[in-house]
C-alpha positions in Angstrom: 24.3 25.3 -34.9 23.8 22.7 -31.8 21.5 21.0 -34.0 23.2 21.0 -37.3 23.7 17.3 -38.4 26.8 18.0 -40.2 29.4 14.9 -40.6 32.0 16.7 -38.6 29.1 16.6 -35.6 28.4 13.4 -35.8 31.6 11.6 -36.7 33.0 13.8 -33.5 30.1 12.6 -31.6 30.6 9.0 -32.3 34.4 9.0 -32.0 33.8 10.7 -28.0 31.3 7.8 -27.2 33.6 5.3 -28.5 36.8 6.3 -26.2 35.1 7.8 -22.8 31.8 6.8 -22.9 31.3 10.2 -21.4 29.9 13.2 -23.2 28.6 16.1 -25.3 29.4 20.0 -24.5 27.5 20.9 -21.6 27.0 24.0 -23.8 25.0 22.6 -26.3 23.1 20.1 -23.3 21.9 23.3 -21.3 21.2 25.2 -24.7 18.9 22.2 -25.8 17.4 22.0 -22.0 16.5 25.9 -22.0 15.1 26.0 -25.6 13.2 23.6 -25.4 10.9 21.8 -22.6 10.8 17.9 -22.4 7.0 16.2 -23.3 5.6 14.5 -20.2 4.7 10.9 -19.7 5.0 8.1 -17.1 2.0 6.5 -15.0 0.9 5.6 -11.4 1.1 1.9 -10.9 -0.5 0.2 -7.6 -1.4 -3.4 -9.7 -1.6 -6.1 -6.9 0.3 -8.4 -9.1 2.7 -6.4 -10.0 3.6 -5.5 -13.0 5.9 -4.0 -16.1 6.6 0.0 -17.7 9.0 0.8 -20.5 10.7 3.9 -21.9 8.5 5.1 -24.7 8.3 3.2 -27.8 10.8 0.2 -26.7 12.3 -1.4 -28.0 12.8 0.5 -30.7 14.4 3.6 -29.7 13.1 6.8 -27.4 11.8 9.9 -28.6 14.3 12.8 -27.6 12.8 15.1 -25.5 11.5 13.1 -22.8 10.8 13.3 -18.7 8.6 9.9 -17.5 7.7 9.6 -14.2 6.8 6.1 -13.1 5.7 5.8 -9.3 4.8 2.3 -8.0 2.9 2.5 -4.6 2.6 -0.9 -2.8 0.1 -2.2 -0.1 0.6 -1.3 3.5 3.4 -3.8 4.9 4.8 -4.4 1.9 7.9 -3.8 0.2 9.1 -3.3 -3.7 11.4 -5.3 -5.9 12.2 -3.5 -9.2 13.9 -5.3 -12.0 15.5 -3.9 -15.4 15.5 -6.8 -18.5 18.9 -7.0 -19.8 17.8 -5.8 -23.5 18.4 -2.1 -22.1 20.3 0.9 -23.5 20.1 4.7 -22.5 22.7 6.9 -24.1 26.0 6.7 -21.7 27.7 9.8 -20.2 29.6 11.2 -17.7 27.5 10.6 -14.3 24.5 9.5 -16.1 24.3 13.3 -17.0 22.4 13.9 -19.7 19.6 10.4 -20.8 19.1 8.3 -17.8 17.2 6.9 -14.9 16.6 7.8 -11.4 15.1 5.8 -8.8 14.4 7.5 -5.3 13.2 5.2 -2.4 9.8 7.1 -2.0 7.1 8.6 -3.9 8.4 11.7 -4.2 11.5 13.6 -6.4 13.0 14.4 -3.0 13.2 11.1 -1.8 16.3 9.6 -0.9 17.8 8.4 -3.9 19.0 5.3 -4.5 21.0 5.7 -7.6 21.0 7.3 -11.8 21.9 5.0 -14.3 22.6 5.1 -18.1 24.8 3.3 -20.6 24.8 -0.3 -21.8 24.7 -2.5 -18.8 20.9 -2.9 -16.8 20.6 -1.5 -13.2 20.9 -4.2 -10.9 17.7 -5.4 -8.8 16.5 -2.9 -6.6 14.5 -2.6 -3.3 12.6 -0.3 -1.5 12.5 0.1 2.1 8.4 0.7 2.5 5.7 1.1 0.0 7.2 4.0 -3.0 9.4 3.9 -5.6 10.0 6.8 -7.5 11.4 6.6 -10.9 12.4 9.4 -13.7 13.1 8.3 -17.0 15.2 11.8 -18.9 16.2 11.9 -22.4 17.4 15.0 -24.4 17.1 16.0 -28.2 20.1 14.0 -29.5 21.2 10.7 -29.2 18.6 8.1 -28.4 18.9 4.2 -27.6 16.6 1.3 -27.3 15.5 2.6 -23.7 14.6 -0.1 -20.9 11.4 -2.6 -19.6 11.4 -3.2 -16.1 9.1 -4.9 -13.7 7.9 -5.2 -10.4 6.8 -6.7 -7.7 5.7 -6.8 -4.3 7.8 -8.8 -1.2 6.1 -8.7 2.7 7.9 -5.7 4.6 10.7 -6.9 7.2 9.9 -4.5 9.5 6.1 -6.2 10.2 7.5 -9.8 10.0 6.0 -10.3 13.1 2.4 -8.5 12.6 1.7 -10.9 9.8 -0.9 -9.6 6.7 -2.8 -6.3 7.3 -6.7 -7.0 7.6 -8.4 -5.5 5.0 -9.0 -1.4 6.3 -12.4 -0.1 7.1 -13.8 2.7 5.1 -13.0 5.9 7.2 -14.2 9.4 5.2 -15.1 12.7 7.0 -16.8 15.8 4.8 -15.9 18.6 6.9 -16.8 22.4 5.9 -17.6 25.8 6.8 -15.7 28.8 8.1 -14.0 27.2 11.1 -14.4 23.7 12.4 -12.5 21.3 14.9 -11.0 17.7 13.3 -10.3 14.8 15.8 -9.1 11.3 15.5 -11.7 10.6 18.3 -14.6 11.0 15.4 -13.4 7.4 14.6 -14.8 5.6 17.3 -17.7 8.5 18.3 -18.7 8.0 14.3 -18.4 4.0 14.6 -16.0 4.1 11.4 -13.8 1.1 13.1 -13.0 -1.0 16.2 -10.3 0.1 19.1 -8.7 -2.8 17.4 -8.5 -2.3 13.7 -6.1 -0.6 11.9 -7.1 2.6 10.4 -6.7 4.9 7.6 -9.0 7.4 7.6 -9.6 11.1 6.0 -10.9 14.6 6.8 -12.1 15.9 3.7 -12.9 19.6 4.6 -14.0 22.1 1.8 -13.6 26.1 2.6 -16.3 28.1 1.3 -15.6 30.0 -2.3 -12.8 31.6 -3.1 -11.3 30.7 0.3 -8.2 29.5 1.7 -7.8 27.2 4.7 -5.4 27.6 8.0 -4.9 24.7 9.9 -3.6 24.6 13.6 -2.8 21.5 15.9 -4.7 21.7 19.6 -3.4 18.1 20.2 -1.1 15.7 19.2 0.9 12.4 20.1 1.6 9.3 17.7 1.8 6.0 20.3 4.8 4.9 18.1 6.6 7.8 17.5 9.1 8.2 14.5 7.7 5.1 13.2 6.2 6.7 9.9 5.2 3.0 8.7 3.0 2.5 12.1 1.5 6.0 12.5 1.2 9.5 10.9 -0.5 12.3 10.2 -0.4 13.7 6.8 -1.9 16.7 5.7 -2.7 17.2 1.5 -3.5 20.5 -0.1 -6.3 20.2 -3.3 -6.8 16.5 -3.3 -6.0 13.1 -1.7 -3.1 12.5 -4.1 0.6 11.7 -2.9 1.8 14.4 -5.3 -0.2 17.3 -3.3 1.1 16.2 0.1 1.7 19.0 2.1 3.4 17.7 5.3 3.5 14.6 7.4 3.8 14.2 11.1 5.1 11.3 12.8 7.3 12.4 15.1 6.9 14.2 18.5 6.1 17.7 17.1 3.4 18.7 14.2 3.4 22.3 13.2 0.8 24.6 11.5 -0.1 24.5 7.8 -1.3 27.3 5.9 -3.1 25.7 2.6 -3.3 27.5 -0.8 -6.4 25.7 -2.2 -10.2 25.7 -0.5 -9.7 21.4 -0.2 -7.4 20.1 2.8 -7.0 16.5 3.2 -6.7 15.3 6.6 -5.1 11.8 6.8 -4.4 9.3 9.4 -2.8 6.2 9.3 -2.3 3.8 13.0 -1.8 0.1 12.3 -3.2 -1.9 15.4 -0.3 -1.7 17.4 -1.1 2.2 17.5 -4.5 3.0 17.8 -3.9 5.6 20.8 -2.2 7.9 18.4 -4.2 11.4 18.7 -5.0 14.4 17.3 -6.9 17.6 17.4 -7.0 20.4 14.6 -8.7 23.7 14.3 -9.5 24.6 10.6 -10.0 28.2 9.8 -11.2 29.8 6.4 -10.1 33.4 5.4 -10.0 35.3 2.0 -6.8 37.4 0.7 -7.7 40.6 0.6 -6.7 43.6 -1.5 -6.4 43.5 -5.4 -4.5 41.3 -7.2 -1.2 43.3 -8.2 -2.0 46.3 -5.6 -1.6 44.8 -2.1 -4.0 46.2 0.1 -2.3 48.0 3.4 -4.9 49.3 6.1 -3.8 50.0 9.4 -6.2 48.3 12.0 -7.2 48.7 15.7 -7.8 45.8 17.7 -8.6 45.3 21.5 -7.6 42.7 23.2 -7.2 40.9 26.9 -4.4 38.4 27.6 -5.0 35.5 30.1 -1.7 34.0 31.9 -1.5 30.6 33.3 -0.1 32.5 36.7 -3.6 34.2 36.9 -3.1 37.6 35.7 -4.3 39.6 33.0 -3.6 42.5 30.8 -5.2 44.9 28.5 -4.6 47.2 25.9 -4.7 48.4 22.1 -3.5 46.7 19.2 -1.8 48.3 15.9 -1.9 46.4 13.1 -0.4 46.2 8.9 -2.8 44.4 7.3 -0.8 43.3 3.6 -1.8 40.2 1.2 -4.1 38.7 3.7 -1.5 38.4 6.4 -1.9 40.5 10.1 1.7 42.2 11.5 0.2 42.4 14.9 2.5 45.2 17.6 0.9 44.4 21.2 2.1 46.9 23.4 1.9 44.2 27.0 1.7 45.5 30.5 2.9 42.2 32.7 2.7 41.1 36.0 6.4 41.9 36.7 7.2 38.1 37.4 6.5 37.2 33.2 8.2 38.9 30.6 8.9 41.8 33.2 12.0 42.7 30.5 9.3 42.9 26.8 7.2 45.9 26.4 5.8 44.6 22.8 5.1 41.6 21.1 5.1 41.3 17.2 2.9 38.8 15.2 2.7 37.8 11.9 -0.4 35.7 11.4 -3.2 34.9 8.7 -6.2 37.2 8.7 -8.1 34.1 9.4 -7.3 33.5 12.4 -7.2 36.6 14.4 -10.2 35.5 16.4 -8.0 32.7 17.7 -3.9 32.9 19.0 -2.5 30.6 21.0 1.0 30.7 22.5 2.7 28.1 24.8 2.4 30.8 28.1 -0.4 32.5 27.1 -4.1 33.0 24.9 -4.9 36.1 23.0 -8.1 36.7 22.4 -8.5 39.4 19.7 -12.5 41.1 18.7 -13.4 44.2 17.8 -11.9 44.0 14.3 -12.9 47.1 12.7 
């Protein structure tokens, strides 16, 4: 039995620790992991000051069965120092494999990590290279230690050294709603929300009507400092403002569509002073799934249709369509002037019901009506 407290188990299990360090079966590790699911606990800590988290109950020891995430967020320009007091013991292994804690530099559980650590000695100081740390504590259903304290706090960012301390932000909120709308950083200044000179960081908070999910599609798009995520982005969140329901974040040259799976999209921009020409344009599109749940529905459609081309010409013709979970497979039979595309016949789309009012293409606009 893997959790039979016999004296042979835990004489074996002591003798192991003693001479490796290292380790339990994996056997019985993935056995306890499948059978049954760690409790969940940690917080989200943004305290000015800084401030201090522990494993649970320290420091007497950890309950088994534990995953605590801790994520500290710091103020804009600033940077995190994490520190582990030396009364600290996790149960050792082989790679940190079974108890232990992981730190990624970021808010998220993909961030890069910085390292996993377990056994008897305390991590050494760490730092994080903007404003997230991200950090698991994991423990299993055998073998628990005194656990860990740690605290933090916050050091000015190197990378601003010579912007000095932010300003504090103006307030910068947008309600936004409807079946189809059009979100622009230039609401900022039309709306008055802040100065050509502040720093901003503003949100779109745009709410699709019942039962409705939300397409968004980028018309425009430049950040003035590009790459620099820490100077300008634009971050788009799906249900709420929370880091944990980011849903992509632009700062590079390029931002691409996002299809949402909640009615509430969260529109955020962030430009420090240094990058208040950073733009951007967005068309927001409601649309419902169709079909019942379980039983796809799959009606052919007609559409008509007329294709404008930058060179001036224009063609025509009928549409056949699979409509299938709310998504369009769109065949367009084209008939080209014979200097574009002279070599396709058709053109296959995949695209959200939503927004078949509304395709753009980098040579070309479709304009599809007459949805019936």
């Amino acid at each position: 039995m893997i959790y039979g407290r016999s004296l042979f188990h835990i004489v074996a299990s002591l003798i192991i620790l003693h001479l490796s360090g290292a380790t339990k079966q994996g056997t019985e590790k993935q056995s306890t992991s499948e059978t049954q699911k760690s409790v969940q606990c940690g917080s989200w800590t943004k305290h000015a000051d800084g401030g201090v988290f522990t494993s649970p109950n320290y420091p007497s020891k950890y309950p088994p069965d534990r995953e605590c995430i801790y994520i500290i967020e710091a103020a804009p320009r600033q940077c995190i120092e994490l520190y582990f007091d030396e009364k600290y013991s996790i149960e050792p292994s082989w790679e940190c494999k079974f108890d232990h804690i992981e730190v990624r530099d970021g808010p998220f559980g993909f961030s890069p990590i910085i390292g996993r650590f377990c056994g008897q000695q305390n991590p050494p100081v760490i730092k994080s290279s903007g404003r997230f740390l991200w950090i698991k504590f994991f423990a299993d259903g055998e073998l628990e230690s005194m656990g860990f304290s740690a605290r933090y706090n916050f050091t000015p960012d190197p990378d601003f050294k010579d912007l000095g301390v932010l300003k504090p932000l103006p307030v910068c909120e947008f309600e936004m709603g409807g079946p189809e709308g059009i979100v622009e950083s230039i609401q900022i200044m039309k709306e008055g929300k802040a100065s050509a000179s502040e720093a901003v960081d503003c949100k779109w908070y745009i709410r699709a009507p019942p039962r409705s999910k939300i397409y968004l599609r980028f018309l425009d798009y430049e950040m003035q400092n590009s790459n620099e995520c820490k100077r300008n982005f634009v971050a788009v969140y799906d249900g709420s403002s929370s880091v944990e329901d980011l849903k992509a974040k632009f700062c590079s040259t390029v931002a691409n569509d996002v299809m949402l799976r909640t009615g509430l999209g969260v529109i955020r921009m962030w430009a420090d002073e240094g990058s208040r020409n950073s733009r951007f344009q967005m068309l927001f599109t409601s649309f419902q799934e169709r079909g019942l749940k379980g039983k796809p529905s799959r009606r052919k459609k007609k559409l008509s249709w007329e294709l404008e081309l930058g060179g001036g010409g224009v063609g025509r013709g009928g549409v056949e369509g699979l409509e299938s979970q709310g998504t369009a497979w769109l065949k367009l039979p084209l008939s080209l002037p014979h200097f574009l595309f002279s070599r396709l016949d058709h053109l296959f789309l995949m695209i959200p019901l939503g927004m078949l009012k509304y395709i753009k293409l980098p040579y070309a606009k479709y304009f599809l009506n007459n949805f019936h």
